[in-house]
N, C-alpha and C positions, 0 to 999 in steps of 0.2 A: 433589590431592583436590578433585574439585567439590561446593560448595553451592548451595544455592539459599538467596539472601539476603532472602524475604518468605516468612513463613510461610502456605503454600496452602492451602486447602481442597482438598486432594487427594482424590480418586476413582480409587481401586485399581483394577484391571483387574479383579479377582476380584469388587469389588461393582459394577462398569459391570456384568459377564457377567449378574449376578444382577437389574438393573434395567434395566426398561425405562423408560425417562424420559419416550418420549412415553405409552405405554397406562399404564405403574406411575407418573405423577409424584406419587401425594397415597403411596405407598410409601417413593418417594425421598426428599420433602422431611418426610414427617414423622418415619421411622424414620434416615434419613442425615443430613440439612442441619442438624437440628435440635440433633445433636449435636455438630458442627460450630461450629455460628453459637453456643452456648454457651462453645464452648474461646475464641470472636475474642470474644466480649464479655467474659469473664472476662479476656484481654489487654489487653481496650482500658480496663477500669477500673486498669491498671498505669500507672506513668510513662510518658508518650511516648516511643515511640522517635525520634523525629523529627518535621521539618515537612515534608509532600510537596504541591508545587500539583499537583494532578491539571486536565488539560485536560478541562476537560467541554462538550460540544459540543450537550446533550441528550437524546444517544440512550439508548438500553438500557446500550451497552458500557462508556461512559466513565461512567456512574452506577453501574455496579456494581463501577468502580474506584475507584471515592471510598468506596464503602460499604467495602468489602474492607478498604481498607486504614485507616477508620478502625475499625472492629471489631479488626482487627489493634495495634490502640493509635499509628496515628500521629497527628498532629496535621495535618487535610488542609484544603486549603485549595481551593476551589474555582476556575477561572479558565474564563472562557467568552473564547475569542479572536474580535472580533472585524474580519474579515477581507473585500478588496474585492470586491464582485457588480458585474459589470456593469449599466448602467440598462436593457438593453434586453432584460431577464430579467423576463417577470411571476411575480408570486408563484401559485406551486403552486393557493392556494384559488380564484383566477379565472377555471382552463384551461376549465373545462365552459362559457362564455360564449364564447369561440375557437372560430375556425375553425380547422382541421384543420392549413392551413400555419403557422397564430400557433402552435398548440398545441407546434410541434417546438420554441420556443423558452423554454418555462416551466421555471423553476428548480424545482429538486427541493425545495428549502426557501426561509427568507428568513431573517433570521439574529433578527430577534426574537421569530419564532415558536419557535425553537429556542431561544432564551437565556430565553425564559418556561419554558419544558421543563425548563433546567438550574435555574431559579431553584424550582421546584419541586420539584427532589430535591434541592438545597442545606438548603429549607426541613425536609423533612423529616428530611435529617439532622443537621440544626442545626448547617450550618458555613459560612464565609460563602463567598461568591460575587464576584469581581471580574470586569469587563468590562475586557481591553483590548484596542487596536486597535492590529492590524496591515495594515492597509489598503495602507501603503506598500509594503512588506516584502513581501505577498502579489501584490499587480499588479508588481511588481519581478521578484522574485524568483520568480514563477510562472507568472503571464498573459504578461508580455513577451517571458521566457524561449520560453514553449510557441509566440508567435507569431512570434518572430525563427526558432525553433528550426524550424517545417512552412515559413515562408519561403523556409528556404532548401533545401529540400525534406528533412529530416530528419523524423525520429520521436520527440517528446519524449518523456518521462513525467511530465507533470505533477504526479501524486502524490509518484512520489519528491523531485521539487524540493521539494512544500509542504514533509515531513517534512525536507529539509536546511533549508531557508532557516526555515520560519516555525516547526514544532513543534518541533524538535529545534534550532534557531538562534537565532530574537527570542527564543520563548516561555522556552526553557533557560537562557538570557542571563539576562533579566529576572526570573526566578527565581529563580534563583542568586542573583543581587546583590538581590532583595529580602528576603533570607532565610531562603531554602528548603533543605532538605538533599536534599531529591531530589523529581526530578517523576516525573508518572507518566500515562499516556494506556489511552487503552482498545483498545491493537491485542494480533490475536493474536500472537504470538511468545511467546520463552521467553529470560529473560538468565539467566545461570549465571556464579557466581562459583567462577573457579580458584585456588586457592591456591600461587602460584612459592615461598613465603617464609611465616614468622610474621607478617611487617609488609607482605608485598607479595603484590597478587594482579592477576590479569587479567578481565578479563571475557568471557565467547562470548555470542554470539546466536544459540538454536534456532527453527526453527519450532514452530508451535502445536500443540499437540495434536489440537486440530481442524482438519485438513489444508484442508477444504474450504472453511474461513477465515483460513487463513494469510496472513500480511502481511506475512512477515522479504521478500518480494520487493520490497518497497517503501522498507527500511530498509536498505539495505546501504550507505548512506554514513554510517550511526552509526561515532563514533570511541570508543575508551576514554573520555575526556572523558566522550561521555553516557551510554556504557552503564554505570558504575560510578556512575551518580546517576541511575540510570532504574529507572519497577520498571512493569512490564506483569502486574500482577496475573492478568487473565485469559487469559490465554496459556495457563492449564495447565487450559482447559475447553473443553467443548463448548459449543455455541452455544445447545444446548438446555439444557444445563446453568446458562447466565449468565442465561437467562431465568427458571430457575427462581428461583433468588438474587436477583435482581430482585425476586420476589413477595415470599419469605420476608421480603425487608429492606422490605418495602411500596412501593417506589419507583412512583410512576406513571406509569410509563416502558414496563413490564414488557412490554407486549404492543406496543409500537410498530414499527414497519415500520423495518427497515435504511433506511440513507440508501446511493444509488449513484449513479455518475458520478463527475465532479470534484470532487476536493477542495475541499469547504466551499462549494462549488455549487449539486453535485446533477444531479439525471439529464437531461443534455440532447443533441442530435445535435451532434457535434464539430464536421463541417463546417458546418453551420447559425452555431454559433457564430464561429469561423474566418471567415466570409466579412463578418462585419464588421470587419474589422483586413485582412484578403488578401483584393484584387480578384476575384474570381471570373469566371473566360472558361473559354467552355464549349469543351471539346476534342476529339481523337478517339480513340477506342479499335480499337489493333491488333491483328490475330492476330502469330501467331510469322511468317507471311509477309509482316506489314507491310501487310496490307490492313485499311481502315477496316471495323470490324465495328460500331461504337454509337460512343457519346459519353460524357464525363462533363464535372464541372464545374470543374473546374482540377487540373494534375498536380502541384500544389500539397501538396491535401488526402489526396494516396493512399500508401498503406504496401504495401510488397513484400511479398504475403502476400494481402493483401486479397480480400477478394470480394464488398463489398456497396459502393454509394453509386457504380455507373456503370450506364448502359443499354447492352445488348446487343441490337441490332435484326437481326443479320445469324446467324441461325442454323443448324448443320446437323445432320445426323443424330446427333452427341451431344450430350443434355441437362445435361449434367452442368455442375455449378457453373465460371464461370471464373475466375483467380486474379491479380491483377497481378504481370506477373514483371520488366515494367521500366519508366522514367519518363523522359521528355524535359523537361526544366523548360525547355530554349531554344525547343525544339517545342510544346510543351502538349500530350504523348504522353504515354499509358500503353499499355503492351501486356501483353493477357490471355492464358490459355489456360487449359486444360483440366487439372485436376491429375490428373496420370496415376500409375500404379505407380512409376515413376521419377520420382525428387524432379526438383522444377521448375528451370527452368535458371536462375534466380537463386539458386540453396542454395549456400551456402561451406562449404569443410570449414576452412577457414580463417577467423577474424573476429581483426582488431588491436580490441583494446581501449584507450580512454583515461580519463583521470580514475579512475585506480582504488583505490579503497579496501578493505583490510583491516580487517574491525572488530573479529579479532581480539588485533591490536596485534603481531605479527607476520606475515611472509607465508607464502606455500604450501609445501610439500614439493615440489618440481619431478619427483620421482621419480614420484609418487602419480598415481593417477588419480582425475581429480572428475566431478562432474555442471555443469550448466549451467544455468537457464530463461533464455530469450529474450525471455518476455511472460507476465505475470499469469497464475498456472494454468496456462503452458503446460507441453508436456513437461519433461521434465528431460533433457536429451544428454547423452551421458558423452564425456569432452574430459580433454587436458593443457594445463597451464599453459605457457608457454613464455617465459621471460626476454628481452625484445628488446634488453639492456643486456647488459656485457660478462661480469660475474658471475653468477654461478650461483644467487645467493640474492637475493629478492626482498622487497623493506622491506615494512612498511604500507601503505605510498603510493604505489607505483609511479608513473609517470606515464603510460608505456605497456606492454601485454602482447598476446601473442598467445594464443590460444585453436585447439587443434586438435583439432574434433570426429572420431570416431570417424565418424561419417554426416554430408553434408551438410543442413544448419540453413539457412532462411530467414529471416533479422536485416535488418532495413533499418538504416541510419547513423543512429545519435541515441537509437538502443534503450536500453531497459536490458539489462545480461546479469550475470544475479546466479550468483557461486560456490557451488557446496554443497559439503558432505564427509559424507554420509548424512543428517542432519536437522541437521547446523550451517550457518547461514548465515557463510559466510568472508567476503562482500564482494561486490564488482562493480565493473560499470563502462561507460563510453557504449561501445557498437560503429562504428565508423566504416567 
């Protein structure tokens, strides 16, 4: 039997059908939320159910999961991480004085403008707020990672690392031993407690409800460990919906702009960044027949797939987008083409999988068929799992797997490739 272990402000499909949230919102939040946010504060004048550090980062999201969950009666404790920026990032408020080439290199935030943010809806909710620094932990385990990782011409994921090493790692660590009986962040997903036993259970990770913000693609190296002291409060809303909750709970947050880019960053050009850690020599761009068609600026920076960040000087009768299908690192080649009806000659119907995790604490059905994503938002492929060890049953952990897509998939090495089985996320792992 599955539960859900935080009690949600759920929103029926039958009263979604009946609101409109953007034209109906004074509808929703006076005749819905209203009722609602009464049931969480009549809980939260109940005994604590526990202590949760919630990560709070500033934004909308993680503020409306400190709020949630203290309405719910926990006992929350606020924790702003803070984590290493490069020095040759200006902060956001100065770009309009930049010239257009400075301007590619402005950080999306700066971390005190954002921990004022958090200290602001700590204030309001009257609960305290700690600063810690993983500065170490994050250029470690994230920056070095991402620049060893394109060095060697792979495809990192940045984000996923932050969420292994620094949210789900230091921050869950430090938590735990200070204290805390569960943390909690502000991504969309959904954790579900399965019950095996009276005294034993498992935990799964779904995606969000809000599809168009889901994040389980970022999380698939959570272990039991964190998902059984994890609670993602807003995973069971829409994004218009957290905005709303936002107001109700007064947060001054409510209307602030998503933060995007790198984790704990912010929005900047990758290569721009990259070229300060990797030499940068400008190269040349091939057709399929191995004639220079443009240039770019190291085969370093490019992902199989791609189609922006090279020039194409040698054009012919079709305009259409070109797509990099392969990379010379010994050469300082890329080679483009045209993506035609037929998948591009770098698509595998095969991809080996490494470092692989089950977050459900068991592994796959080998019989079954699953789906796949390659990259944030992308499609989803349907694919079998395939054991490349002697047995038939595959642990948690695997250490390698294979993957046989039904259509060929373009994955470059160092990807993520996250499992699904309809809206649970099973796991993942690097593509090589």
């Amino acid at each position: 039997m599955l539960h859900a272990r935080v009690q949600y402000l759920t929103i029926s499909s039958a009263q979604e059908a009946s609101l409109d949230l953007e034209s109906d919102s004074e509808l929703c939040s006076n005749q819905f939320f209203d009722a609602h946010l009464f049931v969480c504060y009549t809980n939260s004048m109940k005994k604590s159910k526990g202590k949760v550090f919630v990560g709070m980062s500033g934004g909308v999201d993680s503020s409306v999961t400190a709020a949630l969950l203290q309405a719910q009666g926990y006992e929350v404790t606020g924790v702003f991480m803070k984590v290493w920026q490069p020095d040759f990032l200006v902060p956001a408020r100065h770009h309009l004085s930049l010239n257009k080439d400075s301007r590619a290199m402005v950080g999306g935030c700066t971390w005190r403008e954002e921990r004022l943010d958090a200290m602001r809806v700590a204030a309001i909710l009257d609960i305290p707020l700690l600063t810690w620094d993983f500065e170490r932990e994050y250029k470690e385990g994230v920056a070095d990672y991402m620049v060893r990782e394109y060095r060697a011409g792979r495809t990192p994921n940045p984000d996923v690392m932050c969420n292994r090493e620094v949210k789900f790692g230091a921050f869950f660590r430090r938590a735990i031993n200070s204290g805390a009986d569960f943390v909690a962040t502000g991504h969309y997903a959904r954790i579900v407690e399965s019950r095996k036993s009276k005294v034993e259970s498992e935990y799964k990770m779904y995606k969000g409800v809000d599809e168009t913000k889901d994040q389980s693609y970022f999380l698939w190296t959570l272990k039991q460990e964190q998902l059984s002291k994890t609670f993602f409060p807003i995973g069971d809303y829409k994004k218009s919906q957290v905005r709303l909750l936002a107001k109700k709970f007064a947060l001054p947050v409510a209307e602030k702009k998503d933060s995007q880019g790198l984790c704990f960053v912010g929005k900047l050009d990758m290569k721009d960044f990259l070229a300060h850690f990797i030499e940068g020599k400008e190269g040349s761009v091939l057709n399929e027949k191995g004639e220079i068609i443009g240039s770019h600026r190291g085969a370093y920076f490019y992902t199989l797939g791609e189609r922006h960040g090279f020039t194409v000087t040698k054009k012919g009768a079709d305009d259409t987008p070109y797509y990099v299908v392969a990379k010379d690192l010994e050469k300082n080649t890329i080679t483009a083409t045209h993506k035609q009806k037929t998948p591009l000659e770098c698509a595998r119907r095969e991809v080996k999988v490494s470092q692989v995790n089950f977050c459900g604490g068991a592994g796959p059905d080998l019989k079954k068929n699953y789906t796949a994503q390659v990259r944030y938002h992308g499609e989803l492929y349907k694919c079998k799992i395939i054991n490349l060890g002697d047995s038939q049953d595959v642990s948690c952990s695997a250490q390698n797997l294979l993957l046989r897509f039904e259509k060929p998939v373009v994955v470059d090495v160092g990807q993520s490739i996250v499992f699904y089985d309809g809206k649970e996320c099973l796991g993942g792992g690097i593509s090589e």
